[in-house]
C-alpha positions, 0 to 999 in steps of 0.5 A: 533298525538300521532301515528305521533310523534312515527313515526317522531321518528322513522325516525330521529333516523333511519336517524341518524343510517345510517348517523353513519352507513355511516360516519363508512363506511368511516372513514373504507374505508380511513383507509383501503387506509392509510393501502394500501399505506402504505404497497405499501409504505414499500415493494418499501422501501424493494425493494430499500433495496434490490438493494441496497445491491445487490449493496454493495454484488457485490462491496464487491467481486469485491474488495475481488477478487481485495485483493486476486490478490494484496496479490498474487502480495504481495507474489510473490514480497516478494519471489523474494525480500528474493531471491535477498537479498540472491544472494546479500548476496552471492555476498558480501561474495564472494567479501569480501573473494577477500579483501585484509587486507593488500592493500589500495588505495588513491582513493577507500580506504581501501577495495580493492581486492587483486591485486588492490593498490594506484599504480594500480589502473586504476580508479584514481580520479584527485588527486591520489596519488600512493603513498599512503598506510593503514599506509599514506593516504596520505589524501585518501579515508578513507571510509570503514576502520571500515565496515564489509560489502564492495563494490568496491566504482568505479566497475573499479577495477576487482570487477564483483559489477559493479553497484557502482558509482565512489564517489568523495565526499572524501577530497583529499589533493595533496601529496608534 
């Protein structure tokens, strides 16, 4: 009996180490698949960052190339902007060198070229006046007394600044 009692012992405990053997092997078996999706897991995380920033590399040099064509834009109006401003000033000082100090005219005021006056004038608003002169207004356009820089205000005089506009905005009074 004694004999028996060993053996029955024997097999619980036998048993009893291949349930533990068992329950190990699982407990190994799930923790090796949490391990495989895990890794599965972060290189499909590493894939979508990879494509991502594919993405934002190739949108990057489209907008790069998309400045350097806006910069050479830039510059090349830049250029031909300095080059008008230096044709108009050119202009301006051409024209200033027709002026006369002298002459006046009731309709397009003190800055008028030499051989234009009140009475010469072949762009006269309603109520000119060809009498007047720098020293009676006669109520005339007084614009442009004070200026340094001048433009023919009408471009109807022998002016070649044709693009100004006649201005009508002055007071006039009728001459008695």
């Amino acid at each position: 009996s004694e004999y028996t009692d060993v053996k029955e012992e024997e097999r619980v405990t036998s048993s009893q180490g291949s349930f533990q053997s068992a329950n190990h092997t699982d407990q190994i078996s799930a923790a090796l698949d949490r391990l495989s999706l895990a890794a599965v897991n972060n290189r499909n995380i590493i894939e979508r960052l990879t494509q991502s920033n594919v993405v934002r590399i190739n949108s990057n040099d489209t907008l790069t190339e998309q400045l350097k064509a806006y910069l050479q834009g830039y510059e090349a109006l830049k250029v031909d902007l300095d080059q008008k401003e230096k044709n108009r000033s050119g202009r301006v000082k051409c024209h200033e060198d027709k002026l006369d100090p002298e002459e006046y005219c009731h309709t397009h005021g003190y800055k008028v070229i030499k051989v234009h006056s009140s009475m010469t004038c072949s762009c006269k608003v309603a109520v000119h006046a060809d009498s007047a002169t720098r020293a009676d207004t006669k109520g005339g356009n007084t614009k442009k007394r004070e200026r340094e820089k001048s433009e023919c205000q009408s471009g109807c005089c022998n002016c070649k600044e044709k693009k100004h506009k006649i201005n009508n905005t002055f007071s006039l009074k009728k001459s008695t």
